[in-house]
mmCIF file of the N, C-alpha and C atoms, coordinates in Angstrom:
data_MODEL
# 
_entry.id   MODEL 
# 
loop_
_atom_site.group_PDB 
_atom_site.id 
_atom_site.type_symbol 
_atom_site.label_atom_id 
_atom_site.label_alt_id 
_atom_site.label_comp_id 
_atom_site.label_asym_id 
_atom_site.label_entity_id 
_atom_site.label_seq_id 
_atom_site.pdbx_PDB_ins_code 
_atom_site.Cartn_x 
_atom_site.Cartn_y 
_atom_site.Cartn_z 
_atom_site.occupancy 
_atom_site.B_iso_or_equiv 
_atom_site.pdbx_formal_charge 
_atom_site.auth_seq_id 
_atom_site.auth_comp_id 
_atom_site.auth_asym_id 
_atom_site.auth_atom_id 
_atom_site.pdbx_PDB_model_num 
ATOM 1   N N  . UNK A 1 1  ? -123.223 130.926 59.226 1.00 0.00 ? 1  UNK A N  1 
ATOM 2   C CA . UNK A 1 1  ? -124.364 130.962 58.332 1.00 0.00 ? 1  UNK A CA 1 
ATOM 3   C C  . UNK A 1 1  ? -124.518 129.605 57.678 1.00 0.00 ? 1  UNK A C  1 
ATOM 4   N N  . UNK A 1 2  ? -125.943 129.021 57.528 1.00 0.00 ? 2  UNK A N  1 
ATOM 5   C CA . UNK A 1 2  ? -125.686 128.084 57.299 1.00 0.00 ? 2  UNK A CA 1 
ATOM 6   C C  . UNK A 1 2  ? -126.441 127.769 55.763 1.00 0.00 ? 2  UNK A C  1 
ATOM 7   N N  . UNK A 1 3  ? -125.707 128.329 54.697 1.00 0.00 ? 3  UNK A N  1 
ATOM 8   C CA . UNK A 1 3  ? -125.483 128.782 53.201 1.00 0.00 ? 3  UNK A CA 1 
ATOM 9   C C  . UNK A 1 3  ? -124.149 128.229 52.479 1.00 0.00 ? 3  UNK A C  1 
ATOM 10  N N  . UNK A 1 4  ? -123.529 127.504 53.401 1.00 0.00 ? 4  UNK A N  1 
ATOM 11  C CA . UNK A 1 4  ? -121.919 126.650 52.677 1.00 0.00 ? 4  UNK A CA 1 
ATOM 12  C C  . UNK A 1 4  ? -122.623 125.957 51.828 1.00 0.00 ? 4  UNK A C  1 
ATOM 13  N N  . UNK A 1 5  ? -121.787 125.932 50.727 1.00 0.00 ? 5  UNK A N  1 
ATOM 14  C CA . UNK A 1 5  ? -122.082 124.923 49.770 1.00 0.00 ? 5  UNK A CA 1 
ATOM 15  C C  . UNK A 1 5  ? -121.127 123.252 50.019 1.00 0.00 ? 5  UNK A C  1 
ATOM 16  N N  . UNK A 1 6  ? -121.060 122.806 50.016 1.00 0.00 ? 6  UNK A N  1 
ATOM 17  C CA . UNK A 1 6  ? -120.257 121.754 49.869 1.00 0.00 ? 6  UNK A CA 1 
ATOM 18  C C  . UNK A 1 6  ? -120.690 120.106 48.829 1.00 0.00 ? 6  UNK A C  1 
ATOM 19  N N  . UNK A 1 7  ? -119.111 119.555 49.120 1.00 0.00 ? 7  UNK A N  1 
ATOM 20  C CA . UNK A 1 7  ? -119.437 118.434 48.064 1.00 0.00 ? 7  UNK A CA 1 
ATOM 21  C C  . UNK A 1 7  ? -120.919 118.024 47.817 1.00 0.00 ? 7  UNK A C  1 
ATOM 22  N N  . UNK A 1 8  ? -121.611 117.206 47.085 1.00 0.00 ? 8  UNK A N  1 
ATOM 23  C CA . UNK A 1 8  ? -122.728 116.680 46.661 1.00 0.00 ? 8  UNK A CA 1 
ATOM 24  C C  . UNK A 1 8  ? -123.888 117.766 47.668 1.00 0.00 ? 8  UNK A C  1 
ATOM 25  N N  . UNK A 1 9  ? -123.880 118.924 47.345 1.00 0.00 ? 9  UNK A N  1 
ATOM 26  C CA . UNK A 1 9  ? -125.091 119.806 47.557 1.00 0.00 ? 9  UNK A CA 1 
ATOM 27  C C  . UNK A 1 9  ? -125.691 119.752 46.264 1.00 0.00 ? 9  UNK A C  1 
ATOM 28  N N  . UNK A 1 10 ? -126.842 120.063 45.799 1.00 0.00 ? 10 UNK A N  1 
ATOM 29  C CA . UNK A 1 10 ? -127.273 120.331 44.720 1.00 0.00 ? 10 UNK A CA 1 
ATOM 30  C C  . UNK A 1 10 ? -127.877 121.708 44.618 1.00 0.00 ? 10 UNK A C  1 
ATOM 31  N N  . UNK A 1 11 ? -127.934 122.564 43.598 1.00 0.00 ? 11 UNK A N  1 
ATOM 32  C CA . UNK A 1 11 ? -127.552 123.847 43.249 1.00 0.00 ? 11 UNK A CA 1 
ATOM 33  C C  . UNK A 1 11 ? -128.234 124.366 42.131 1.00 0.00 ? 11 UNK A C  1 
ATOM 34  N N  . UNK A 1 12 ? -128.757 125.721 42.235 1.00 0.00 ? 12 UNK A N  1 
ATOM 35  C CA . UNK A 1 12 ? -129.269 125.910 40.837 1.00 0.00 ? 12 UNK A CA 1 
ATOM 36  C C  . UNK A 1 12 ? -128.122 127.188 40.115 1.00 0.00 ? 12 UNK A C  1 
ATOM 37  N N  . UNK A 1 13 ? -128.409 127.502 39.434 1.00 0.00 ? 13 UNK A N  1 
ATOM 38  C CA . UNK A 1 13 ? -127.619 128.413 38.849 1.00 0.00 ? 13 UNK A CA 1 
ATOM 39  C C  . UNK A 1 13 ? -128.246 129.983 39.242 1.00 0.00 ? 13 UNK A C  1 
ATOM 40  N N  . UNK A 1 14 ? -127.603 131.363 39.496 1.00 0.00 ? 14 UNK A N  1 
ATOM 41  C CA . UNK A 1 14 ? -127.858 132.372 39.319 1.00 0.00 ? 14 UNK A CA 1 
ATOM 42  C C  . UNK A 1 14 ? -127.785 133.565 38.346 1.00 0.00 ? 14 UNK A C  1 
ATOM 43  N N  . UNK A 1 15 ? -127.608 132.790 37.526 1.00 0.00 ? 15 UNK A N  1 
ATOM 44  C CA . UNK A 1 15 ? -127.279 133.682 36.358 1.00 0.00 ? 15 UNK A CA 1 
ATOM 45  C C  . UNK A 1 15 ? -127.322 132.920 35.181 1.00 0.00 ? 15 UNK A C  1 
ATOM 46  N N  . UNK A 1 16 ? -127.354 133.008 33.645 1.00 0.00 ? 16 UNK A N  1 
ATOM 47  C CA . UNK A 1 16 ? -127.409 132.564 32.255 1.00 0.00 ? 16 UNK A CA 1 
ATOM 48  C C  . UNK A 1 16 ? -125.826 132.475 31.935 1.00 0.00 ? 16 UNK A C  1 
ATOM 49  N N  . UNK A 1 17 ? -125.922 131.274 31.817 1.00 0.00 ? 17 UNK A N  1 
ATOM 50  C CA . UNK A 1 17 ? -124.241 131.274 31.027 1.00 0.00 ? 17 UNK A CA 1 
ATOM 51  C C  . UNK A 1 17 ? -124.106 130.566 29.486 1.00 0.00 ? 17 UNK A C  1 
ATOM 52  N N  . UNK A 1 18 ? -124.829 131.488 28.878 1.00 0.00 ? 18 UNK A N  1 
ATOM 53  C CA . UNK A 1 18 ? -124.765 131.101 27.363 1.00 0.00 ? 18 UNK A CA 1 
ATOM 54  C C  . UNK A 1 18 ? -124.007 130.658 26.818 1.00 0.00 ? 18 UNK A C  1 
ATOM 55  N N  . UNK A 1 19 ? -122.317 130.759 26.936 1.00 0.00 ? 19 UNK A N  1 
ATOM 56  C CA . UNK A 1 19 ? -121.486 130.598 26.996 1.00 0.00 ? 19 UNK A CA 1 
ATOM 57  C C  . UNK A 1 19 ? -121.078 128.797 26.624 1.00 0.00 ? 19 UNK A C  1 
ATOM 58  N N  . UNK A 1 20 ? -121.767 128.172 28.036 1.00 0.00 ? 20 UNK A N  1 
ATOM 59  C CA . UNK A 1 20 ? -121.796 126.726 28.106 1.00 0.00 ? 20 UNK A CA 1 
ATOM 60  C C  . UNK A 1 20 ? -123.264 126.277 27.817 1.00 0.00 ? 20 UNK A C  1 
ATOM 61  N N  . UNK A 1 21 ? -124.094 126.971 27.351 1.00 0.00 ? 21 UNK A N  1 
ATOM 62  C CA . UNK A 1 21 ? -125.931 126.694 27.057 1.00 0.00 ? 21 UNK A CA 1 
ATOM 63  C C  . UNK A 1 21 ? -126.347 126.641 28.524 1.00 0.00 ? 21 UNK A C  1 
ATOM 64  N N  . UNK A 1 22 ? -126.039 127.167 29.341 1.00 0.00 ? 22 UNK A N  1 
ATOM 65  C CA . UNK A 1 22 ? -126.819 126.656 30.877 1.00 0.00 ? 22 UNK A CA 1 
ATOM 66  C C  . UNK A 1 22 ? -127.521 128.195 30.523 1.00 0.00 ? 22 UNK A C  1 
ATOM 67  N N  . UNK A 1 23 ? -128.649 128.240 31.693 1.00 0.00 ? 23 UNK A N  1 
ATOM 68  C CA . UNK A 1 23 ? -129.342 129.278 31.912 1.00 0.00 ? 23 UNK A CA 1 
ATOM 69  C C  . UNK A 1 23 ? -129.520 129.499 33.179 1.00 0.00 ? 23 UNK A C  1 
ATOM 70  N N  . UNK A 1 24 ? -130.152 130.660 33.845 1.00 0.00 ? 24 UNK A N  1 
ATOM 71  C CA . UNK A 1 24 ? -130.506 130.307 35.248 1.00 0.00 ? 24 UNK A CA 1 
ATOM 72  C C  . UNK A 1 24 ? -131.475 130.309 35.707 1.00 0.00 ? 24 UNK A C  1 
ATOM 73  N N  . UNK A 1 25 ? -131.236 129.205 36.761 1.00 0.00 ? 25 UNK A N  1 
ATOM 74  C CA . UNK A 1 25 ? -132.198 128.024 37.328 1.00 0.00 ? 25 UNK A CA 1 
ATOM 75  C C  . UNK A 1 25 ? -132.047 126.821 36.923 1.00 0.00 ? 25 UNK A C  1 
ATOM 76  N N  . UNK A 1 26 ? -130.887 126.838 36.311 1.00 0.00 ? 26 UNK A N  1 
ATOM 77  C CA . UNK A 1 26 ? -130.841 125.027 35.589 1.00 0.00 ? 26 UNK A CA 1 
ATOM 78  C C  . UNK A 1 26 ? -130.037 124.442 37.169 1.00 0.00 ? 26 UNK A C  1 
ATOM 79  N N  . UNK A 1 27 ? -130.333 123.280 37.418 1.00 0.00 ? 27 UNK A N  1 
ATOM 80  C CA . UNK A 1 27 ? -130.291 122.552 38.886 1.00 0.00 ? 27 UNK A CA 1 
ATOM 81  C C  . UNK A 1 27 ? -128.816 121.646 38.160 1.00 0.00 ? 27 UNK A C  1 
ATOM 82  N N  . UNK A 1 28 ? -127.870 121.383 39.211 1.00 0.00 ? 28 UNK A N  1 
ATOM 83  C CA . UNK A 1 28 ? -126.656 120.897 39.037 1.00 0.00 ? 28 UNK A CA 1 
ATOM 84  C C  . UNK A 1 28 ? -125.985 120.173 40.390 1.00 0.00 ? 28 UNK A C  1 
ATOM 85  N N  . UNK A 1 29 ? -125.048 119.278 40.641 1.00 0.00 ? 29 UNK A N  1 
ATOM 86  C CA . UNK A 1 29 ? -124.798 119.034 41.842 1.00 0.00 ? 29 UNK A CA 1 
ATOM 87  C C  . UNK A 1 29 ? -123.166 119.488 41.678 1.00 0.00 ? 29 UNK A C  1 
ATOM 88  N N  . UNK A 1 30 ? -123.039 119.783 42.987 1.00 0.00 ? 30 UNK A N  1 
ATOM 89  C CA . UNK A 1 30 ? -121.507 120.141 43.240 1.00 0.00 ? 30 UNK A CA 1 
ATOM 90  C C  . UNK A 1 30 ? -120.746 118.851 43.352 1.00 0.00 ? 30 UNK A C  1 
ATOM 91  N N  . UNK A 1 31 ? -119.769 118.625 42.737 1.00 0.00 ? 31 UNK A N  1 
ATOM 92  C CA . UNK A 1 31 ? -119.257 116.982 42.680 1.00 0.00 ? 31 UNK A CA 1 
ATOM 93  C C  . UNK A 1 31 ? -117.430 117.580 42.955 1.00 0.00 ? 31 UNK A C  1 
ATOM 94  N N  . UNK A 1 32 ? -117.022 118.655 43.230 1.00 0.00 ? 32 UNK A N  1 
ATOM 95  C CA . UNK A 1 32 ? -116.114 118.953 43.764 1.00 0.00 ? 32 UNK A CA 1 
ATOM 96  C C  . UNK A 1 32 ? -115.758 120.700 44.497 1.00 0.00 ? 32 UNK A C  1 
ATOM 97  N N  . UNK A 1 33 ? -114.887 120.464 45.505 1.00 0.00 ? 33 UNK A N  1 
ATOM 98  C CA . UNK A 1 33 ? -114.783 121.783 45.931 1.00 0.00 ? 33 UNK A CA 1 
ATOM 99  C C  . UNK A 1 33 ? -112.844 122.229 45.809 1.00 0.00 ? 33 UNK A C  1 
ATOM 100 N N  . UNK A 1 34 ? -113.003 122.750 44.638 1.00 0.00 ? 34 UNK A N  1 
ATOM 101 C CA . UNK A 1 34 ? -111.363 123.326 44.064 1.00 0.00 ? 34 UNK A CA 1 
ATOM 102 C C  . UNK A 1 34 ? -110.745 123.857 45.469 1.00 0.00 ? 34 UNK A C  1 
ATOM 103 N N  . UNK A 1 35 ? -111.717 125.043 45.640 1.00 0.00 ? 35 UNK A N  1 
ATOM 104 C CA . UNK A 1 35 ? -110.717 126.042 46.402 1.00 0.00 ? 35 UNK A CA 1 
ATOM 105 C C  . UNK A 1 35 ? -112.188 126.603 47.366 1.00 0.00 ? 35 UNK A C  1 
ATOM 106 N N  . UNK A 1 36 ? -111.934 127.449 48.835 1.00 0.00 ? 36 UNK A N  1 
ATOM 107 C CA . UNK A 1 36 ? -112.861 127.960 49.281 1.00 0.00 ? 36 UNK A CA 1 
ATOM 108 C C  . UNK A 1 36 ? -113.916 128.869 48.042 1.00 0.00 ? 36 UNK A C  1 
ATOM 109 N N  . UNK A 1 37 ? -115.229 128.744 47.731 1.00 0.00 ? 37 UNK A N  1 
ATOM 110 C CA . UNK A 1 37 ? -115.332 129.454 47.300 1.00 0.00 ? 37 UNK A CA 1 
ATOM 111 C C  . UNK A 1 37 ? -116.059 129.106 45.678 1.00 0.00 ? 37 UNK A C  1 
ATOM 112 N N  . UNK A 1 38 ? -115.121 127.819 45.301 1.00 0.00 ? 38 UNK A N  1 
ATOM 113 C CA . UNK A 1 38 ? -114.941 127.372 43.818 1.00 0.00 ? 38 UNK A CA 1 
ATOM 114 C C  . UNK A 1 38 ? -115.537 126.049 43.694 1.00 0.00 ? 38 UNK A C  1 
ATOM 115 N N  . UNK A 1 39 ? -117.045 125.696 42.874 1.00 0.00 ? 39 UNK A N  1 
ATOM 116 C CA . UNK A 1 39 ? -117.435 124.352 43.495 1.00 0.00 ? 39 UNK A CA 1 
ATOM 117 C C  . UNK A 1 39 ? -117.065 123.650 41.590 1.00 0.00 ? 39 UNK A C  1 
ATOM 118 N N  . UNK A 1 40 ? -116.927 122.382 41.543 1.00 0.00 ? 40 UNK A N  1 
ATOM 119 C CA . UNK A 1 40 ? -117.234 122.214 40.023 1.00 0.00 ? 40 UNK A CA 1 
ATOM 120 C C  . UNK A 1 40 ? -118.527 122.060 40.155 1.00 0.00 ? 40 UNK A C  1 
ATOM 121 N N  . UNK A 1 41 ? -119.514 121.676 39.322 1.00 0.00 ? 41 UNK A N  1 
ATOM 122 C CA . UNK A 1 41 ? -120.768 121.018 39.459 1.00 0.00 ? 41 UNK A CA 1 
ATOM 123 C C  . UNK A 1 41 ? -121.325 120.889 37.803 1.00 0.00 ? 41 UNK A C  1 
ATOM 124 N N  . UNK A 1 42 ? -121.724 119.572 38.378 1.00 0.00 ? 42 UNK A N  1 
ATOM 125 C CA . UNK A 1 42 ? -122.281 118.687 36.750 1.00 0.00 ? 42 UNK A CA 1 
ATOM 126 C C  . UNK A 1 42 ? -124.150 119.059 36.874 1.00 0.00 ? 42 UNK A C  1 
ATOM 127 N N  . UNK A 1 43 ? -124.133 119.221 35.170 1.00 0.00 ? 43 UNK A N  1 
ATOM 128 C CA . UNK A 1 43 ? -125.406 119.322 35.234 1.00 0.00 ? 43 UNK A CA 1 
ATOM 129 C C  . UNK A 1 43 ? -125.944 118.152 34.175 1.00 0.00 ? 43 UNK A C  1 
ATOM 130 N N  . UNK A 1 44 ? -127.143 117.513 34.932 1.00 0.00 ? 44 UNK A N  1 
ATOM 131 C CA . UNK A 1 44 ? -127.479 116.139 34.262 1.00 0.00 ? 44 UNK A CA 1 
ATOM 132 C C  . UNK A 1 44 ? -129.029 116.196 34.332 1.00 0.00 ? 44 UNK A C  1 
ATOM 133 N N  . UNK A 1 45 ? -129.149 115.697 32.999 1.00 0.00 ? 45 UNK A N  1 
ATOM 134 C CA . UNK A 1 45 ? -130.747 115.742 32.424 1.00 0.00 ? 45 UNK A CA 1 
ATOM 135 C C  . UNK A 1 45 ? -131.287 114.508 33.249 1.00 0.00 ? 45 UNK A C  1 
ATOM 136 N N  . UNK A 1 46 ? -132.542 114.211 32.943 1.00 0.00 ? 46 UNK A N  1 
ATOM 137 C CA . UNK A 1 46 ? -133.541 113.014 33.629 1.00 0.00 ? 46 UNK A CA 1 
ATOM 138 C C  . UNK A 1 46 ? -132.480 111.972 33.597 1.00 0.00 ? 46 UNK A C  1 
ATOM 139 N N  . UNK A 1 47 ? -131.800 111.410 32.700 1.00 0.00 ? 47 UNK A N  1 
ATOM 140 C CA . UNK A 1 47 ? -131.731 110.383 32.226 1.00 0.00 ? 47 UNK A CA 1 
ATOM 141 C C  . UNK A 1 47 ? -130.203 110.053 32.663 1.00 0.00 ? 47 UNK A C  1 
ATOM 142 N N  . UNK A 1 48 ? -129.409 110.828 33.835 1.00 0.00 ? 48 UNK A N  1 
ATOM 143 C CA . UNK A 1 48 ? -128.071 111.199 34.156 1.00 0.00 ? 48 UNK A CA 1 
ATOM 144 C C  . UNK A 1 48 ? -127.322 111.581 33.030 1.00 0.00 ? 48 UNK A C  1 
ATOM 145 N N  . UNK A 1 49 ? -127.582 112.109 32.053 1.00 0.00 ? 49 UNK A N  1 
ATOM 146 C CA . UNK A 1 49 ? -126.512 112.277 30.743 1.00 0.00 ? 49 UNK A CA 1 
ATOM 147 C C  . UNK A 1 49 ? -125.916 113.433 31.631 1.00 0.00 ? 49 UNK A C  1 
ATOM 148 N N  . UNK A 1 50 ? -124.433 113.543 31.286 1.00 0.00 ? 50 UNK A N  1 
ATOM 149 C CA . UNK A 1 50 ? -124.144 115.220 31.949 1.00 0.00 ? 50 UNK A CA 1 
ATOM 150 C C  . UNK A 1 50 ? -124.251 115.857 30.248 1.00 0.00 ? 50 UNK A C  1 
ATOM 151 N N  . UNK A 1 51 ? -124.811 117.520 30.731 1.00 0.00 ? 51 UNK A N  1 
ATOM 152 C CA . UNK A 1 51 ? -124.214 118.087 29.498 1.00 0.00 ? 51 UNK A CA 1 
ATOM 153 C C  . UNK A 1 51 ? -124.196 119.388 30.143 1.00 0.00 ? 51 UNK A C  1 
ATOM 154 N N  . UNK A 1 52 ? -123.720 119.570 31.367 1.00 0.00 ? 52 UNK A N  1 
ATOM 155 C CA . UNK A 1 52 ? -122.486 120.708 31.510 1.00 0.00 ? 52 UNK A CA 1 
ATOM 156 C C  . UNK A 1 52 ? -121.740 119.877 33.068 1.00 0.00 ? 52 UNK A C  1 
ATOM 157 N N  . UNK A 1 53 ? -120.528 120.556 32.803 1.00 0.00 ? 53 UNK A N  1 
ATOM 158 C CA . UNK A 1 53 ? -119.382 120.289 33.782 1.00 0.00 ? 53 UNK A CA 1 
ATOM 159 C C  . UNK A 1 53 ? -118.497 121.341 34.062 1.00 0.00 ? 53 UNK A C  1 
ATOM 160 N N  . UNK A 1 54 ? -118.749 121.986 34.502 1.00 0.00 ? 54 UNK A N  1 
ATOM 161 C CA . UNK A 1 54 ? -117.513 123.422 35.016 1.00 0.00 ? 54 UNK A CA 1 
ATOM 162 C C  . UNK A 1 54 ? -117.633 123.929 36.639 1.00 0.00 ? 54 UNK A C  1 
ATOM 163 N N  . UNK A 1 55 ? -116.578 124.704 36.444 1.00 0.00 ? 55 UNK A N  1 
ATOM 164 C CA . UNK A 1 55 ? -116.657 125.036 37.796 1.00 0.00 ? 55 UNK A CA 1 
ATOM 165 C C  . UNK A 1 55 ? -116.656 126.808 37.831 1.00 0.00 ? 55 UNK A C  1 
ATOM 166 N N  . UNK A 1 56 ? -117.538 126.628 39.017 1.00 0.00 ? 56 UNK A N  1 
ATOM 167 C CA . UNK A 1 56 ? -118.679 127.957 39.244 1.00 0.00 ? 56 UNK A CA 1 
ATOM 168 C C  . UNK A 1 56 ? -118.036 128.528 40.082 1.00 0.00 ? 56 UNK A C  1 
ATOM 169 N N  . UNK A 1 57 ? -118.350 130.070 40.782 1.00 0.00 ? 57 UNK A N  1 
ATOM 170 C CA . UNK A 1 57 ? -117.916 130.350 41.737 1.00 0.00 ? 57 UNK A CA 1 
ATOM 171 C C  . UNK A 1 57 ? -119.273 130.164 42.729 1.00 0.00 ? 57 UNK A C  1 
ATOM 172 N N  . UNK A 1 58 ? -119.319 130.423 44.156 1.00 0.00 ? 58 UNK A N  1 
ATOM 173 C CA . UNK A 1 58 ? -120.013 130.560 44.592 1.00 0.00 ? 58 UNK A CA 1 
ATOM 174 C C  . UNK A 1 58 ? -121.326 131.261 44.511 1.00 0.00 ? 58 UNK A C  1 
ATOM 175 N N  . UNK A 1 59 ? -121.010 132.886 44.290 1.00 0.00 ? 59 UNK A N  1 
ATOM 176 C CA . UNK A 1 59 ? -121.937 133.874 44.159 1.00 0.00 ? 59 UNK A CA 1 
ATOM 177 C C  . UNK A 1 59 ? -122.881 133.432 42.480 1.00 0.00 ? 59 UNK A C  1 
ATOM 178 N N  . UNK A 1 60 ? -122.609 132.337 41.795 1.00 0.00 ? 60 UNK A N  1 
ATOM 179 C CA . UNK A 1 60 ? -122.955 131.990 40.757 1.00 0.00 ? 60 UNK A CA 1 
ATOM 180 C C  . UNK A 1 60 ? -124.219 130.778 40.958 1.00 0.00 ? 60 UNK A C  1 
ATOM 181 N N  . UNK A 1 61 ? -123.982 130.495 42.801 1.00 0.00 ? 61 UNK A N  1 
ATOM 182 C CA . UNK A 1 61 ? -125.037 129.351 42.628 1.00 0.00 ? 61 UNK A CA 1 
ATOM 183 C C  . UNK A 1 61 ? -126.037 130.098 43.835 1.00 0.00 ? 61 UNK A C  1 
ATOM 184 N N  . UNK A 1 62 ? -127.093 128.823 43.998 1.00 0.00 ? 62 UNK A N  1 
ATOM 185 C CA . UNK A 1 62 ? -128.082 128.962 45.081 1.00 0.00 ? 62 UNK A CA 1 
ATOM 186 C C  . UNK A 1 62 ? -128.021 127.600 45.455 1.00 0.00 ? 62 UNK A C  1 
ATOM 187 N N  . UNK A 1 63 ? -127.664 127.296 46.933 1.00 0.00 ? 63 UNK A N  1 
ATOM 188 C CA . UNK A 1 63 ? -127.867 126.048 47.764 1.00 0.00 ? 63 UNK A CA 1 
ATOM 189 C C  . UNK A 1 63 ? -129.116 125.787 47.743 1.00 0.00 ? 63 UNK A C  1 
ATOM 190 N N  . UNK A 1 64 ? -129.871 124.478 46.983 1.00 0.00 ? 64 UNK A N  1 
ATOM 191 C CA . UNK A 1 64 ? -131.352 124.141 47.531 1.00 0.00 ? 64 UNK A CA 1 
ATOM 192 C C  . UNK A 1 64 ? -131.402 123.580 48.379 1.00 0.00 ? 64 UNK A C  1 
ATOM 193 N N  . UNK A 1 65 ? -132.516 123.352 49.199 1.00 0.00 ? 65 UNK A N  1 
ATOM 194 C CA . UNK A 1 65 ? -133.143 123.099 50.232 1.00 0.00 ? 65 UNK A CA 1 
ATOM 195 C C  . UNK A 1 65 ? -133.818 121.836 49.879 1.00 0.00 ? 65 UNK A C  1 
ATOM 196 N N  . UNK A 1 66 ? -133.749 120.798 50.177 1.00 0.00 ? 66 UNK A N  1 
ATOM 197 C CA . UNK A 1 66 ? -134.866 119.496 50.318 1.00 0.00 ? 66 UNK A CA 1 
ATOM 198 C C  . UNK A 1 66 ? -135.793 118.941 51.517 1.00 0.00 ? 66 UNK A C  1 
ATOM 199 N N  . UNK A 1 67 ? -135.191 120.064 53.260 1.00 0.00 ? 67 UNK A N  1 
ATOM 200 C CA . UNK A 1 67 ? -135.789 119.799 54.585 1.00 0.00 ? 67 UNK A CA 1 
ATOM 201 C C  . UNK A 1 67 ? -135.882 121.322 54.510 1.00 0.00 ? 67 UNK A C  1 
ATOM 202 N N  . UNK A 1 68 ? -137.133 121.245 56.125 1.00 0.00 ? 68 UNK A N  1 
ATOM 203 C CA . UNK A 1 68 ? -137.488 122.492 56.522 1.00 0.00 ? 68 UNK A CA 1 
ATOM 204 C C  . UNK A 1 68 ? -136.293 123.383 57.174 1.00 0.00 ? 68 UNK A C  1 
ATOM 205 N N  . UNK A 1 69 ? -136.156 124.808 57.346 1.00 0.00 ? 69 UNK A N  1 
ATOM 206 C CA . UNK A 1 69 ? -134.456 124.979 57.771 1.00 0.00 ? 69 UNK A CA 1 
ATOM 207 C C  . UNK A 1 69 ? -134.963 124.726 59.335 1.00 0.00 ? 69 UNK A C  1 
ATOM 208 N N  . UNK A 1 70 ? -135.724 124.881 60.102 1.00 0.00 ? 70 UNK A N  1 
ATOM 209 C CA . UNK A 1 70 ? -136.136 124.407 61.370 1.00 0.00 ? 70 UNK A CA 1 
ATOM 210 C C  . UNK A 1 70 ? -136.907 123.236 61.384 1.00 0.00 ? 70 UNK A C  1 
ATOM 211 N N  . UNK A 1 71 ? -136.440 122.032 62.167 1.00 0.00 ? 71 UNK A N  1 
ATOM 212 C CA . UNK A 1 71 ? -137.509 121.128 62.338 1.00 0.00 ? 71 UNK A CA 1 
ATOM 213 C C  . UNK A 1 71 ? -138.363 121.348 63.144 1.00 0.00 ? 71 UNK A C  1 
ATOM 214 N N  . UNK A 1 72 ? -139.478 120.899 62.878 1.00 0.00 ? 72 UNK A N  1 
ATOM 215 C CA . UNK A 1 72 ? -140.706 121.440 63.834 1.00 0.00 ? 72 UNK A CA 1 
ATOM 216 C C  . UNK A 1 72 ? -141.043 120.106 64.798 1.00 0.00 ? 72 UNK A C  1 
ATOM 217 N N  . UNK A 1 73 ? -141.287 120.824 65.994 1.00 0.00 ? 73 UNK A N  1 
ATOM 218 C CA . UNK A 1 73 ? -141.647 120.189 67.340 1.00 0.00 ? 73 UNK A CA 1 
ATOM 219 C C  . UNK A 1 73 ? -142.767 118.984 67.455 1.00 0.00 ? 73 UNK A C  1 
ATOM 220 N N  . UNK A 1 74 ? -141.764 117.895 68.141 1.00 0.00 ? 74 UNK A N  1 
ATOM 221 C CA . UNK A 1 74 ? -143.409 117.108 67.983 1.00 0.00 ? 74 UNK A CA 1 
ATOM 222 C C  . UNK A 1 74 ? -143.990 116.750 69.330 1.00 0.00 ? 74 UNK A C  1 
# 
């Protein structure tokens, strides 16, 4: 399946984690992979400030997309 997350994917959140002020849908990049499963990922405003840094589990993110998942024929 091709849904792996890995290093420098960028990611939104699935859920509100009040906890650390994130919410979900706040966009973050994965900047490490602990364990199968376990990504850290920083979340950084316009301006690169980070103001979250933890590590998520998987089922906590969504892999975005920046290409079509099929390239189309030319």
């Amino acid at each position: 399946m091709g849904d792996a997350i890995h290093e420098l994917d960028v990611v939104a959140l699935t859920e509100d984690l009040p906890e650390h002020d994130l919410q979900r849908g706040q966009v973050g990049t994965v900047v490490e992979v602990w364990e199968p499963g376990v990504f850290e990922v920083e979340f950084a405003d316009n301006e690169g400030k980070t103001y979250g840094l933890l590590a998520l589990r998987a089922e906590q993110l969504m892999l975005l997309r920046h290409q079509p998942a099929h390239a189309a024929s030319d």
